[in-house]
mmCIF entry with sequence, helices, sheets and N, C-alpha, C, O atoms, coordinates in Angstrom:
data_MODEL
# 
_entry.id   MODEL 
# 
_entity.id                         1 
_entity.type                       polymer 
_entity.pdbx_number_of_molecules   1 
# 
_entity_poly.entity_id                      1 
_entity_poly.type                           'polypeptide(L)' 
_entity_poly.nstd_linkage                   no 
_entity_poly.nstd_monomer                   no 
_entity_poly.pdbx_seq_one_letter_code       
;(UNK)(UNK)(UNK)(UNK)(UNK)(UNK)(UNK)(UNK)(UNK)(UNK)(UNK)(UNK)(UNK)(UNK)(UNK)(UNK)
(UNK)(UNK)(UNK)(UNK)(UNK)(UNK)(UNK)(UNK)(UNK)(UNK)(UNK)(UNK)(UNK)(UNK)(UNK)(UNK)
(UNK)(UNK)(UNK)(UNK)(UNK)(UNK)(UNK)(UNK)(UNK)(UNK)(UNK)(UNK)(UNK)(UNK)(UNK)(UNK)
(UNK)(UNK)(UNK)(UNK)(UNK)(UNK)(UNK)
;
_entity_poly.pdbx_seq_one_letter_code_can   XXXXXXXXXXXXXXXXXXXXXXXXXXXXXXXXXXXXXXXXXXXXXXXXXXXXXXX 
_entity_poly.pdbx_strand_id                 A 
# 
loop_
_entity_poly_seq.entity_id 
_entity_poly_seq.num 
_entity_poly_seq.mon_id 
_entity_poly_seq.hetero 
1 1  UNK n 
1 2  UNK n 
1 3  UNK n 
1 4  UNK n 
1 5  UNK n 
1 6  UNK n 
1 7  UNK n 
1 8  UNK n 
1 9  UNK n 
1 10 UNK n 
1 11 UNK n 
1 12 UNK n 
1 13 UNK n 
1 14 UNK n 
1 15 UNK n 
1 16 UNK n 
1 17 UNK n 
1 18 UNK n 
1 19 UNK n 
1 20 UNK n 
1 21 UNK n 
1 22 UNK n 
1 23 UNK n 
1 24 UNK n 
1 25 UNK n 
1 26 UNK n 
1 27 UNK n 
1 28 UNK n 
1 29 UNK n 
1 30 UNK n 
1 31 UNK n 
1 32 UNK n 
1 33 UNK n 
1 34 UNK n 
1 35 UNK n 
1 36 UNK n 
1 37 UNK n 
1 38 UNK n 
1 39 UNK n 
1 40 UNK n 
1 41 UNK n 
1 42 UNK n 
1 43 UNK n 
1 44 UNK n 
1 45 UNK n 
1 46 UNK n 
1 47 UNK n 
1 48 UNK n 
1 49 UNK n 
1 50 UNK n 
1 51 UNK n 
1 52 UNK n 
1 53 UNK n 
1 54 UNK n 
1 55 UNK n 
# 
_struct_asym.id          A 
_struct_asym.entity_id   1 
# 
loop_
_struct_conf.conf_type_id 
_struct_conf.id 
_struct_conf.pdbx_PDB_helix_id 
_struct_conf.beg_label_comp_id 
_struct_conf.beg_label_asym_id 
_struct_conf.beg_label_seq_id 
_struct_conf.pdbx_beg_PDB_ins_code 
_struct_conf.end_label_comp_id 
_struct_conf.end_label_asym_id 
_struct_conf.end_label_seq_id 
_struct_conf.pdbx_end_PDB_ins_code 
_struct_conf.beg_auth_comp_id 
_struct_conf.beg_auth_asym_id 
_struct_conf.beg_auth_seq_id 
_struct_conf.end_auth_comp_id 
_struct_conf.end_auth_asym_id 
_struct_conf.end_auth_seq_id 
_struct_conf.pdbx_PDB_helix_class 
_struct_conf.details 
_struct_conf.pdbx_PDB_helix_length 
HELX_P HELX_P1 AA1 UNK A 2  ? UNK A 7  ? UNK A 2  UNK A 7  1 ? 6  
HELX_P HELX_P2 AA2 UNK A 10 ? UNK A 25 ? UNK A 10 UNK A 25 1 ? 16 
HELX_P HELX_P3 AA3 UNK A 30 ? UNK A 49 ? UNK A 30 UNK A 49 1 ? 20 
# 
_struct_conf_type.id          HELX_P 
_struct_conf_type.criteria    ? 
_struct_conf_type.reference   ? 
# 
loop_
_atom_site.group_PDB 
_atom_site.id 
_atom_site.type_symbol 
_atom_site.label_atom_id 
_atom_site.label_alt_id 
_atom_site.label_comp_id 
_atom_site.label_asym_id 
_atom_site.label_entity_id 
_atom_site.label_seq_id 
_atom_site.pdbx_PDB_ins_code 
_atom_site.Cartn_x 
_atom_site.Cartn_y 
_atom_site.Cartn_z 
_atom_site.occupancy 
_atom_site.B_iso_or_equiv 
_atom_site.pdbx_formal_charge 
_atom_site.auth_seq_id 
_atom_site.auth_comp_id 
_atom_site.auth_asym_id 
_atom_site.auth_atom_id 
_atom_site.pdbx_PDB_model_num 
ATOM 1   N N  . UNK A 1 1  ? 9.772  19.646 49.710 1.00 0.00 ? 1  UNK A N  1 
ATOM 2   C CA . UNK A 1 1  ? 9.964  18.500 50.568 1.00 0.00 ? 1  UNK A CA 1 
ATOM 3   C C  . UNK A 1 1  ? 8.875  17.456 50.330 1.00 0.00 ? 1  UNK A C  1 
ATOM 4   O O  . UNK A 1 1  ? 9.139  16.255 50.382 1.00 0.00 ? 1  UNK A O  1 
ATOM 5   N N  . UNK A 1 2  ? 7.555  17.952 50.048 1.00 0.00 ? 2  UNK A N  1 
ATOM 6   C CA . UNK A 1 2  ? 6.528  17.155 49.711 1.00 0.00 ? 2  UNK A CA 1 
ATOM 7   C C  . UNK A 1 2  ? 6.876  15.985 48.906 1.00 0.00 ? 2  UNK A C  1 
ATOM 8   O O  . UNK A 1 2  ? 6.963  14.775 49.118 1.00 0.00 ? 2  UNK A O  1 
ATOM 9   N N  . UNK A 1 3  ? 7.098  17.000 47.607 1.00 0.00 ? 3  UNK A N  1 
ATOM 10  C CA . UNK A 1 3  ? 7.858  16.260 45.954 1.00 0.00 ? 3  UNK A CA 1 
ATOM 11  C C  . UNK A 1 3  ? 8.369  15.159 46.375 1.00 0.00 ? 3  UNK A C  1 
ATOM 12  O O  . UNK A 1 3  ? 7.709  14.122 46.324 1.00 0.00 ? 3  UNK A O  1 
ATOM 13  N N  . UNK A 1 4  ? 9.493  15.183 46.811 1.00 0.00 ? 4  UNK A N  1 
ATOM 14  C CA . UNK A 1 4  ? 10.545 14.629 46.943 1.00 0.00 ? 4  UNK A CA 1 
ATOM 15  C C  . UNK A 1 4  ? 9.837  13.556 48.029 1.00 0.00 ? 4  UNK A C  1 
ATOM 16  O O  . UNK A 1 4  ? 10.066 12.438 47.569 1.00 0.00 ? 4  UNK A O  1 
ATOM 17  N N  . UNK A 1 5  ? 9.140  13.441 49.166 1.00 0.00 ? 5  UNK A N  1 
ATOM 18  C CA . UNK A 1 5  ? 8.478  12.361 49.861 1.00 0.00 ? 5  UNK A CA 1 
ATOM 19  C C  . UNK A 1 5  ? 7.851  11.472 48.909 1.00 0.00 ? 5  UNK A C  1 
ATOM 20  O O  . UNK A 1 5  ? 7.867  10.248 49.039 1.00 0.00 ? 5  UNK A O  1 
ATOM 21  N N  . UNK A 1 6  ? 7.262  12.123 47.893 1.00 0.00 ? 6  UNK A N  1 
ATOM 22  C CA . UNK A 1 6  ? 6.272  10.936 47.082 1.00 0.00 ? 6  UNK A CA 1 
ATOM 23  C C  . UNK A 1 6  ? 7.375  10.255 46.120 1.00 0.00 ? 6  UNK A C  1 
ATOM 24  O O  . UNK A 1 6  ? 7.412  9.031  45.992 1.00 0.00 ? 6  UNK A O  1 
ATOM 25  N N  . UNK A 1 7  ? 8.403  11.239 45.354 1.00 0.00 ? 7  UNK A N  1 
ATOM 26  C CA . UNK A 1 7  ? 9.298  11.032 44.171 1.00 0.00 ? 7  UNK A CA 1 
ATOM 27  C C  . UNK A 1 7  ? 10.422 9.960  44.808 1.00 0.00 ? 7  UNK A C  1 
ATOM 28  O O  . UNK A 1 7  ? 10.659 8.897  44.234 1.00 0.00 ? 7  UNK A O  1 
ATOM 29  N N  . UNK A 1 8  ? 11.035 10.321 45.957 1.00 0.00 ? 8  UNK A N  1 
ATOM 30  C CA . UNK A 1 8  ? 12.145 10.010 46.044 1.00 0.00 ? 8  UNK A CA 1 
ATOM 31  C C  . UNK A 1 8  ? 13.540 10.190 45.686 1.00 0.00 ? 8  UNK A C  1 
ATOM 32  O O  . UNK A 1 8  ? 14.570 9.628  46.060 1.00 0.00 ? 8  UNK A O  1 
ATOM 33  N N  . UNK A 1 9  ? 13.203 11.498 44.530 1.00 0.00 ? 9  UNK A N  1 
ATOM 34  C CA . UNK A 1 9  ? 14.419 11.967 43.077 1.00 0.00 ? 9  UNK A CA 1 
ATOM 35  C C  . UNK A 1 9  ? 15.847 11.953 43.673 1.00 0.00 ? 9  UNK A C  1 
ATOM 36  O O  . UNK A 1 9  ? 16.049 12.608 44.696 1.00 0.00 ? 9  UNK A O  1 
ATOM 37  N N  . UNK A 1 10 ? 16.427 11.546 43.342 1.00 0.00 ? 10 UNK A N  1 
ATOM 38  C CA . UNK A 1 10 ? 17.860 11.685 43.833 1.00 0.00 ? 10 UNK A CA 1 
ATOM 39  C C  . UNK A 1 10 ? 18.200 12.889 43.396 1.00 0.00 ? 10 UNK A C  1 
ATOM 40  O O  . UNK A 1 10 ? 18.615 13.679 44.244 1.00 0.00 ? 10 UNK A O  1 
ATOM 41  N N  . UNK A 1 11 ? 18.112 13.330 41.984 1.00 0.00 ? 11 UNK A N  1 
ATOM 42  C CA . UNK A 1 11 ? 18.029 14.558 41.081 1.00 0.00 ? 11 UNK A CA 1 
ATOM 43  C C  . UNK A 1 11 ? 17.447 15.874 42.427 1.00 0.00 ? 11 UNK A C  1 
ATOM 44  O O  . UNK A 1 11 ? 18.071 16.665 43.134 1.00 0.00 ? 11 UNK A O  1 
ATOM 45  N N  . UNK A 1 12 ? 16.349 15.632 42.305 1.00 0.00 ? 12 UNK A N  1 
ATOM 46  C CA . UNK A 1 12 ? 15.618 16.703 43.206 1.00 0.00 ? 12 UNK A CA 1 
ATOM 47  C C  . UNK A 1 12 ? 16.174 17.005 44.193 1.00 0.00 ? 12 UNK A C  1 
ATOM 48  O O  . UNK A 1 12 ? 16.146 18.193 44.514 1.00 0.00 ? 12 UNK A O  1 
ATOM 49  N N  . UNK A 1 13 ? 16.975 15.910 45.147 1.00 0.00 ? 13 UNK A N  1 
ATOM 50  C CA . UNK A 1 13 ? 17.446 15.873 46.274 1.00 0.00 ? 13 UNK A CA 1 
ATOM 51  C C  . UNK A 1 13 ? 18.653 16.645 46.286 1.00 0.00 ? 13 UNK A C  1 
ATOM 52  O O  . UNK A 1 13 ? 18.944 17.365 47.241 1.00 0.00 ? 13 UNK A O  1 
ATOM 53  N N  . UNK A 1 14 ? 19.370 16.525 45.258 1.00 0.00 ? 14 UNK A N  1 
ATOM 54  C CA . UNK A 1 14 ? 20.651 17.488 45.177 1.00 0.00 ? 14 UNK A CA 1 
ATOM 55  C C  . UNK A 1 14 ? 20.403 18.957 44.709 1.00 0.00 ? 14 UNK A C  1 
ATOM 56  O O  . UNK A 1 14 ? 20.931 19.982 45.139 1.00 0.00 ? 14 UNK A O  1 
ATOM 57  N N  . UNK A 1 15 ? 19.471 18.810 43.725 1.00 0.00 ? 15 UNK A N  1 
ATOM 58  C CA . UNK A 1 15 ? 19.005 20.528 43.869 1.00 0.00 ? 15 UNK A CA 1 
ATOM 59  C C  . UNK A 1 15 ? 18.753 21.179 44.965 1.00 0.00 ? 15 UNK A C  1 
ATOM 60  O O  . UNK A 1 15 ? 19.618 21.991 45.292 1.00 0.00 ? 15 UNK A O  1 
ATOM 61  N N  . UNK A 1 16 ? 17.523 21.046 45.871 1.00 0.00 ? 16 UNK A N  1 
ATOM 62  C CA . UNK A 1 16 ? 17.223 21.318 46.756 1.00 0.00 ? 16 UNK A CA 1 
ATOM 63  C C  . UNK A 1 16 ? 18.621 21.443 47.561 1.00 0.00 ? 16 UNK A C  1 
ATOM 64  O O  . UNK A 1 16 ? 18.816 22.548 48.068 1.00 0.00 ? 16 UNK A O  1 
ATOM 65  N N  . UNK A 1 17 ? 19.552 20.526 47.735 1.00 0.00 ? 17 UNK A N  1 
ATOM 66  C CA . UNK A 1 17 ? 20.625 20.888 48.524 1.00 0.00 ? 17 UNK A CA 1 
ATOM 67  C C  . UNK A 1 17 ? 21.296 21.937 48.431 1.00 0.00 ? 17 UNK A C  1 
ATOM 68  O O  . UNK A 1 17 ? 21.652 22.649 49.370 1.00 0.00 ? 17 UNK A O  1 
ATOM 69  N N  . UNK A 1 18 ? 21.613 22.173 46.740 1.00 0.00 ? 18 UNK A N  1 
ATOM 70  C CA . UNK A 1 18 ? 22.732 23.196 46.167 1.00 0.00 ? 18 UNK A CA 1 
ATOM 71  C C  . UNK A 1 18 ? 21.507 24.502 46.542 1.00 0.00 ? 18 UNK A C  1 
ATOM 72  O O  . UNK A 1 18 ? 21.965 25.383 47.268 1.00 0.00 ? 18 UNK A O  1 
ATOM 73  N N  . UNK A 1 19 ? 20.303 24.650 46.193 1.00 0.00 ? 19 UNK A N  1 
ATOM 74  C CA . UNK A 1 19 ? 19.487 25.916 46.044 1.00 0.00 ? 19 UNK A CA 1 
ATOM 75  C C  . UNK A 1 19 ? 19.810 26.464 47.490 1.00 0.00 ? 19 UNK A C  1 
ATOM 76  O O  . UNK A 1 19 ? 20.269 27.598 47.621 1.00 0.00 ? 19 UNK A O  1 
ATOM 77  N N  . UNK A 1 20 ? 19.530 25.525 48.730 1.00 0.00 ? 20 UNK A N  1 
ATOM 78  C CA . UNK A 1 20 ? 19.531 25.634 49.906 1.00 0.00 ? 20 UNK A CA 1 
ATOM 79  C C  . UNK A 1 20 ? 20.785 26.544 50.145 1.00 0.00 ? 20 UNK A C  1 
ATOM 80  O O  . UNK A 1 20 ? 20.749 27.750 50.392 1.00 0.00 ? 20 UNK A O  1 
ATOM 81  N N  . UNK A 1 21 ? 21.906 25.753 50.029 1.00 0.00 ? 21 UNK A N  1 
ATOM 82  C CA . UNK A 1 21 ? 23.241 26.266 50.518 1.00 0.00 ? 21 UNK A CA 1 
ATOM 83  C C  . UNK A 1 21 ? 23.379 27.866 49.301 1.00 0.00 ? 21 UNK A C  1 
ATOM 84  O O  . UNK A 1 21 ? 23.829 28.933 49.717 1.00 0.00 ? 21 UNK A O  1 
ATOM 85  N N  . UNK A 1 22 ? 23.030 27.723 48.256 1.00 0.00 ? 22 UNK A N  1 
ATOM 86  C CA . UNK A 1 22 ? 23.322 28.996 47.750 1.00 0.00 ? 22 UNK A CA 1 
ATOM 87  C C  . UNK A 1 22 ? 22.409 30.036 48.306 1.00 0.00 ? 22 UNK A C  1 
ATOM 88  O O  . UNK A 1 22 ? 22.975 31.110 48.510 1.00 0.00 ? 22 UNK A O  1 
ATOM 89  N N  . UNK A 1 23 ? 20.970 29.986 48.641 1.00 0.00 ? 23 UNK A N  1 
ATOM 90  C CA . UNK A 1 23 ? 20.372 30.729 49.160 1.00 0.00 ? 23 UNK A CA 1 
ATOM 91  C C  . UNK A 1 23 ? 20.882 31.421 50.297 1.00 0.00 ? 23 UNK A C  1 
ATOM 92  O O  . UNK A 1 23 ? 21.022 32.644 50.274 1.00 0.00 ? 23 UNK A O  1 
ATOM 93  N N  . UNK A 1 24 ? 21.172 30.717 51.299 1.00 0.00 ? 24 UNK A N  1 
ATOM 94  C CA . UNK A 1 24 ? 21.958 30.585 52.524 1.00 0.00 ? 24 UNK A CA 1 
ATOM 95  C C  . UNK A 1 24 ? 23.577 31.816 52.599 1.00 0.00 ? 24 UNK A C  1 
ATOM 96  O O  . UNK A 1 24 ? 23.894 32.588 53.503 1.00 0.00 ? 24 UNK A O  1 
ATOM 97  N N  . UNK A 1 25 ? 24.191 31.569 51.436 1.00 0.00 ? 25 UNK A N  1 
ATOM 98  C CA . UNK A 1 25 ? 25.297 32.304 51.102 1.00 0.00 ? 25 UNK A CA 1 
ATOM 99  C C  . UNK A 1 25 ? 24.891 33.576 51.090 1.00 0.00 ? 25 UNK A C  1 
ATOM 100 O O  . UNK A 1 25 ? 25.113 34.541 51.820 1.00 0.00 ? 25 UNK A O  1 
ATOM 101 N N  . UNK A 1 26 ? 24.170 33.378 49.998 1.00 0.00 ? 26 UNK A N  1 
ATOM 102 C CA . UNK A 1 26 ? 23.906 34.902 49.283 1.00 0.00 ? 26 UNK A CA 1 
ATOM 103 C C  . UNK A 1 26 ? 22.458 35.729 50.326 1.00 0.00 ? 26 UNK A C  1 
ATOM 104 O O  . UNK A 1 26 ? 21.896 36.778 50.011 1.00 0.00 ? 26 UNK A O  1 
ATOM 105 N N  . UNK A 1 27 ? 22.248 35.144 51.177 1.00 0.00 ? 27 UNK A N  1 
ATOM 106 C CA . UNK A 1 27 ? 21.134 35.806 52.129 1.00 0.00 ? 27 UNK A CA 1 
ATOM 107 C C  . UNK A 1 27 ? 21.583 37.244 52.548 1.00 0.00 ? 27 UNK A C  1 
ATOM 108 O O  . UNK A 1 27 ? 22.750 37.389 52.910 1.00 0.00 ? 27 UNK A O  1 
ATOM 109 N N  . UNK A 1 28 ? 20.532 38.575 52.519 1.00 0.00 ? 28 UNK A N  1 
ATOM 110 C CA . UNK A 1 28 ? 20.197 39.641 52.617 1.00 0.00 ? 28 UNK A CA 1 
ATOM 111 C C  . UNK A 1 28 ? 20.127 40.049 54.370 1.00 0.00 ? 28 UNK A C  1 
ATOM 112 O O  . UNK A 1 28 ? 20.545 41.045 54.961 1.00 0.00 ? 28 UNK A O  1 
ATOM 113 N N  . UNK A 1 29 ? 19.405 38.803 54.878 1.00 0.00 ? 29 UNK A N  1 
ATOM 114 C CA . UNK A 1 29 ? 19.515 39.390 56.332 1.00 0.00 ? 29 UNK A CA 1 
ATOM 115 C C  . UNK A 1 29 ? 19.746 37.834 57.308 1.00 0.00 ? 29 UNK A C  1 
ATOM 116 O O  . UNK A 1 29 ? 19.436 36.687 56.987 1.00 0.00 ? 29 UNK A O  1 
ATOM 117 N N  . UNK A 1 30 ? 20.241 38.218 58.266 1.00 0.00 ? 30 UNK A N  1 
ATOM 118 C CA . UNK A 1 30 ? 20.344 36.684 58.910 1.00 0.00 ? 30 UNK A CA 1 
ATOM 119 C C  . UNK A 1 30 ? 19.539 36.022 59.285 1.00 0.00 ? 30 UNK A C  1 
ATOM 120 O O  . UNK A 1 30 ? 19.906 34.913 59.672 1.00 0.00 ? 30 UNK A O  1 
ATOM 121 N N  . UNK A 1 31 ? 18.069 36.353 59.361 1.00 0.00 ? 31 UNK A N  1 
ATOM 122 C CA . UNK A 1 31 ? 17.163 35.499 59.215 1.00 0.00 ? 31 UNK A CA 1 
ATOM 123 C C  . UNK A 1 31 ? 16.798 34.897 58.635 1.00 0.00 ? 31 UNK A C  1 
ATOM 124 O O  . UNK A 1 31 ? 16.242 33.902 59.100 1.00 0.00 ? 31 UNK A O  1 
ATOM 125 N N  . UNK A 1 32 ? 16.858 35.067 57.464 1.00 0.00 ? 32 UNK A N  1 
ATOM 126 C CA . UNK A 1 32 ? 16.688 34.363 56.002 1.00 0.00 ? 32 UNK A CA 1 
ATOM 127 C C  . UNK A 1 32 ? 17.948 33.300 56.045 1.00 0.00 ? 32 UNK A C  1 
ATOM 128 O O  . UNK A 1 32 ? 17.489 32.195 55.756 1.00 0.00 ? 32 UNK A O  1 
ATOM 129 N N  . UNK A 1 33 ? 19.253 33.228 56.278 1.00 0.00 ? 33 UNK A N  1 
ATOM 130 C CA . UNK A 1 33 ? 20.351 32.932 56.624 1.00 0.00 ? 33 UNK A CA 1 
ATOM 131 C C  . UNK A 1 33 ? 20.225 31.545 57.856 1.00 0.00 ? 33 UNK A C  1 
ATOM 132 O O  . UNK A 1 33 ? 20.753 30.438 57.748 1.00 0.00 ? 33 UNK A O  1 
ATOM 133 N N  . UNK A 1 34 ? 19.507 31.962 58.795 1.00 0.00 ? 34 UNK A N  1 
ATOM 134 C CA . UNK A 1 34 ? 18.925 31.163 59.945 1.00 0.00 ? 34 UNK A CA 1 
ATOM 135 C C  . UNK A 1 34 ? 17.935 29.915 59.105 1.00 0.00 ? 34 UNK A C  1 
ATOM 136 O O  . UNK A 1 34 ? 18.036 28.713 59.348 1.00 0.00 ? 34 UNK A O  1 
ATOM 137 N N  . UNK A 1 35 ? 16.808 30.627 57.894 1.00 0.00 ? 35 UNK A N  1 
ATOM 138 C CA . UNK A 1 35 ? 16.002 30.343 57.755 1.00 0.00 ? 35 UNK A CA 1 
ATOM 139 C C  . UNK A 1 35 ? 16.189 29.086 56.918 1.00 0.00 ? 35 UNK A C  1 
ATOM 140 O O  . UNK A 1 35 ? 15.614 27.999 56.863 1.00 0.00 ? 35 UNK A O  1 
ATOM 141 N N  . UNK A 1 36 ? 17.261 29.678 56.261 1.00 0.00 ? 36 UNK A N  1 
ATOM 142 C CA . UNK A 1 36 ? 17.997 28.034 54.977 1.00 0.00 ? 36 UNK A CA 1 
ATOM 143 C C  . UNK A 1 36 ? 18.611 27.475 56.022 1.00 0.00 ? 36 UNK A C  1 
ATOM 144 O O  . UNK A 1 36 ? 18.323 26.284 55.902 1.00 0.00 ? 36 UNK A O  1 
ATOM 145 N N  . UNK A 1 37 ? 19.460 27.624 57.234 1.00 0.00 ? 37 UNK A N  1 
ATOM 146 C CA . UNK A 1 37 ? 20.019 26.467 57.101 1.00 0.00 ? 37 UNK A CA 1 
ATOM 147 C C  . UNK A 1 37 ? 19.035 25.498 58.104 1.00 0.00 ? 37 UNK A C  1 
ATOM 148 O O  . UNK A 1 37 ? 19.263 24.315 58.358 1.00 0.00 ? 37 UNK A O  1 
ATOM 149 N N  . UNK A 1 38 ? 18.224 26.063 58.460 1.00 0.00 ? 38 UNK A N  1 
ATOM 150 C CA . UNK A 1 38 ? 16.967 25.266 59.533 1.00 0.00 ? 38 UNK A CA 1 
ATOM 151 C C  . UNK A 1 38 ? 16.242 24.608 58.134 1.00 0.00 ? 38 UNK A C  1 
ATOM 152 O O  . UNK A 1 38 ? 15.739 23.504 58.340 1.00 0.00 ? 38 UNK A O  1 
ATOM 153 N N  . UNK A 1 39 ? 16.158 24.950 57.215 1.00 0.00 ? 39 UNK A N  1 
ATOM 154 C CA . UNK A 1 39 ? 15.651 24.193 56.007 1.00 0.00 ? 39 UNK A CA 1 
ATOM 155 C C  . UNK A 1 39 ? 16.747 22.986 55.710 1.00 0.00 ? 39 UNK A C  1 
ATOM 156 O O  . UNK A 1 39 ? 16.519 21.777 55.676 1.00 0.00 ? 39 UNK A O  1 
ATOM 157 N N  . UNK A 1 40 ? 18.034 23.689 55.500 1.00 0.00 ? 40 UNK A N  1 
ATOM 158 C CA . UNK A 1 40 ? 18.744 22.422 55.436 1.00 0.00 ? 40 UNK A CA 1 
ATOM 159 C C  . UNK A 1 40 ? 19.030 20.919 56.045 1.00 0.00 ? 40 UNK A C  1 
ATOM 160 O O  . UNK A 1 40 ? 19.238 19.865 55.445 1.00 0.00 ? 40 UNK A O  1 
ATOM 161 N N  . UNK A 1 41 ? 18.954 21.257 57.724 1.00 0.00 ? 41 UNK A N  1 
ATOM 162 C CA . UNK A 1 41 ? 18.853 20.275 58.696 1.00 0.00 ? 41 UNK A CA 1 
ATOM 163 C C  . UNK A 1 41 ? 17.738 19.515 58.333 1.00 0.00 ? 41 UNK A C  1 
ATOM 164 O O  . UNK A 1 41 ? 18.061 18.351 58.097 1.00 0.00 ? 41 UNK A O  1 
ATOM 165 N N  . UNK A 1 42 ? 16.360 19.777 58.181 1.00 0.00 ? 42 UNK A N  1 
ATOM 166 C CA . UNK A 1 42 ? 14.997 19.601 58.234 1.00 0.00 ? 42 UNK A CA 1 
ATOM 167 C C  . UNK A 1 42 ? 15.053 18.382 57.089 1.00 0.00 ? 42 UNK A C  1 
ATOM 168 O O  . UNK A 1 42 ? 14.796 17.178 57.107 1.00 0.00 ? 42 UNK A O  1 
ATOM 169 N N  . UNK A 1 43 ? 15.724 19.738 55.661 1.00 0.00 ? 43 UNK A N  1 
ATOM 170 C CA . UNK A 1 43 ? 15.740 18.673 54.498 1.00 0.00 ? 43 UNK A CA 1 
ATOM 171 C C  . UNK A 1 43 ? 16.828 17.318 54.374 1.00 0.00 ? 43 UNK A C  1 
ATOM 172 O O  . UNK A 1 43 ? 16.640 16.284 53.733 1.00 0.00 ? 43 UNK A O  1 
ATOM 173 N N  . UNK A 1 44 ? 17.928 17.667 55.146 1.00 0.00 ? 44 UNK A N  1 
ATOM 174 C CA . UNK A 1 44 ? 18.630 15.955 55.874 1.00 0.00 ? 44 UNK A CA 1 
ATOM 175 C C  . UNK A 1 44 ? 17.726 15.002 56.139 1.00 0.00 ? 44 UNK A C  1 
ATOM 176 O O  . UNK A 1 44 ? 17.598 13.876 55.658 1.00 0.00 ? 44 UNK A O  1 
ATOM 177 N N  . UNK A 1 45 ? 17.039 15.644 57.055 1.00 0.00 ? 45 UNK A N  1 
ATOM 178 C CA . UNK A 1 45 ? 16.782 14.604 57.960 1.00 0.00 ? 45 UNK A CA 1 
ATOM 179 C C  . UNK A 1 45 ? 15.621 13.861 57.005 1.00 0.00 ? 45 UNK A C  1 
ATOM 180 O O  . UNK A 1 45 ? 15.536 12.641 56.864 1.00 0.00 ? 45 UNK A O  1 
ATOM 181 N N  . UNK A 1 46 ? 14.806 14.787 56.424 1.00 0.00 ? 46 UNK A N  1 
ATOM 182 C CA . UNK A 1 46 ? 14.109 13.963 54.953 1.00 0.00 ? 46 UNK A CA 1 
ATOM 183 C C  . UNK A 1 46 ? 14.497 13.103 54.432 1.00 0.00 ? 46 UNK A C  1 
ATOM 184 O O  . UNK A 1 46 ? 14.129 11.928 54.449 1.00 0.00 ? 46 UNK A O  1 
ATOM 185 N N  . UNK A 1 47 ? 15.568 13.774 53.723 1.00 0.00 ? 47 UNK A N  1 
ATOM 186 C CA . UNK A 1 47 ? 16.507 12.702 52.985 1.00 0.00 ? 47 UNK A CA 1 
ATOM 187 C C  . UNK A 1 47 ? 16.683 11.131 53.361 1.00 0.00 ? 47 UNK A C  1 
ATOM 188 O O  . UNK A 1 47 ? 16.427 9.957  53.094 1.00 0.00 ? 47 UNK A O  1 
ATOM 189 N N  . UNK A 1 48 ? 17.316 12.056 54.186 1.00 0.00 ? 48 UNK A N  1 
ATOM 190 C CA . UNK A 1 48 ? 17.933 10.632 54.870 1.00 0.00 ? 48 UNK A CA 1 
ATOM 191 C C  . UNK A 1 48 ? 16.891 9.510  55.067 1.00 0.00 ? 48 UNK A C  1 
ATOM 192 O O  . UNK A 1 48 ? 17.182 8.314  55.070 1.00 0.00 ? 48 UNK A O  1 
ATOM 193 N N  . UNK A 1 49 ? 16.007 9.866  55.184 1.00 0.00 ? 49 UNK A N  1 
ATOM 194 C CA . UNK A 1 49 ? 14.965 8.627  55.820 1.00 0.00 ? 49 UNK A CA 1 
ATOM 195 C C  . UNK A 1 49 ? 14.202 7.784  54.599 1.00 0.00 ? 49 UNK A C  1 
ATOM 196 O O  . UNK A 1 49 ? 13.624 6.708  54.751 1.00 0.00 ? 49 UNK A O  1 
ATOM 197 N N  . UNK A 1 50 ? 14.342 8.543  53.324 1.00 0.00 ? 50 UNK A N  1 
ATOM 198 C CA . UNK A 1 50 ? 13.376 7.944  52.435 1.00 0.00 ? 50 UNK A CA 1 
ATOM 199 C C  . UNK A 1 50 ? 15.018 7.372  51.691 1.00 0.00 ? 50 UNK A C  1 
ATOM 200 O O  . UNK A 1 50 ? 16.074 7.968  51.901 1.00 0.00 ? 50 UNK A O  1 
ATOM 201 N N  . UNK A 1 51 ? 14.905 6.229  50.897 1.00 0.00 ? 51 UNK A N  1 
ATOM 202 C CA . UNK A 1 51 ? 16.079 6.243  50.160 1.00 0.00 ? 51 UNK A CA 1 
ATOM 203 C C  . UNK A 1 51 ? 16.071 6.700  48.587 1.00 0.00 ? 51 UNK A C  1 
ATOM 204 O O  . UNK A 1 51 ? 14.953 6.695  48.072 1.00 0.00 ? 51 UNK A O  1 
ATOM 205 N N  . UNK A 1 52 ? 16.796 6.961  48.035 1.00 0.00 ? 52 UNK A N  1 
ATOM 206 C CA . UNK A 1 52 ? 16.598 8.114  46.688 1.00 0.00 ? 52 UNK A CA 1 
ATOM 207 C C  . UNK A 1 52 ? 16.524 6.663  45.739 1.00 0.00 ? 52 UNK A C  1 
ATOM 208 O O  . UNK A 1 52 ? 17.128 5.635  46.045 1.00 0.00 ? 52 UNK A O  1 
ATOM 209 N N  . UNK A 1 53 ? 15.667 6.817  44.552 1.00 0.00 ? 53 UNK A N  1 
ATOM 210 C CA . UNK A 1 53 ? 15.558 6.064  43.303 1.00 0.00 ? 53 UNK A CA 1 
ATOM 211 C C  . UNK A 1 53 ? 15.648 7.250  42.144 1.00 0.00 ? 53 UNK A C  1 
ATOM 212 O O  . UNK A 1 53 ? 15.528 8.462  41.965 1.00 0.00 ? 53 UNK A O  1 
ATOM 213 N N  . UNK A 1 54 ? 15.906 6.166  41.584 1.00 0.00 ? 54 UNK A N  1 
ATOM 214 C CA . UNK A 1 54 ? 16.360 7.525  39.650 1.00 0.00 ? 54 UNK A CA 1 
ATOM 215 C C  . UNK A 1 54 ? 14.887 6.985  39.173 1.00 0.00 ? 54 UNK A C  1 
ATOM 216 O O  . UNK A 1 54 ? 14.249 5.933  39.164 1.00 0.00 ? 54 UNK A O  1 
ATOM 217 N N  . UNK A 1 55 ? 14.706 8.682  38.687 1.00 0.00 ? 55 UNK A N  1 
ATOM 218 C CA . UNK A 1 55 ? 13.535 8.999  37.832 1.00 0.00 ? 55 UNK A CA 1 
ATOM 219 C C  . UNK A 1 55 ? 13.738 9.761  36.783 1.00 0.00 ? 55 UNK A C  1 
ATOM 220 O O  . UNK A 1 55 ? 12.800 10.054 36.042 1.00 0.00 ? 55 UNK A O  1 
# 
């Protein structure tokens, strides 16, 4: 999330999305499960606020 505050990557931004949601799928216990998608919201709301430039 850091990265991506200074970068802005649009690139980065969609990884992080896809890693998120696959993590999330394939999670072992539901905390971990809990744990991506409270990452996911978090990393929206990142997103959203900085606007993405290509690097």
């Amino acid at each position: 999330m850091h990265r991506y505050q200074q970068t802005g990557c649009s690139t980065l931004a969609r990884m992080v999305e896809q890693h998120l949601r696959w993590m999330q799928a394939r999670a072992s216990s539901p905390a971990l499960a809990q744990a991506c998608q409270r990452l996911t919201v978090e990393w929206h709301a990142l997103s959203a606020t900085r606007p993405a430039t290509l690097h």
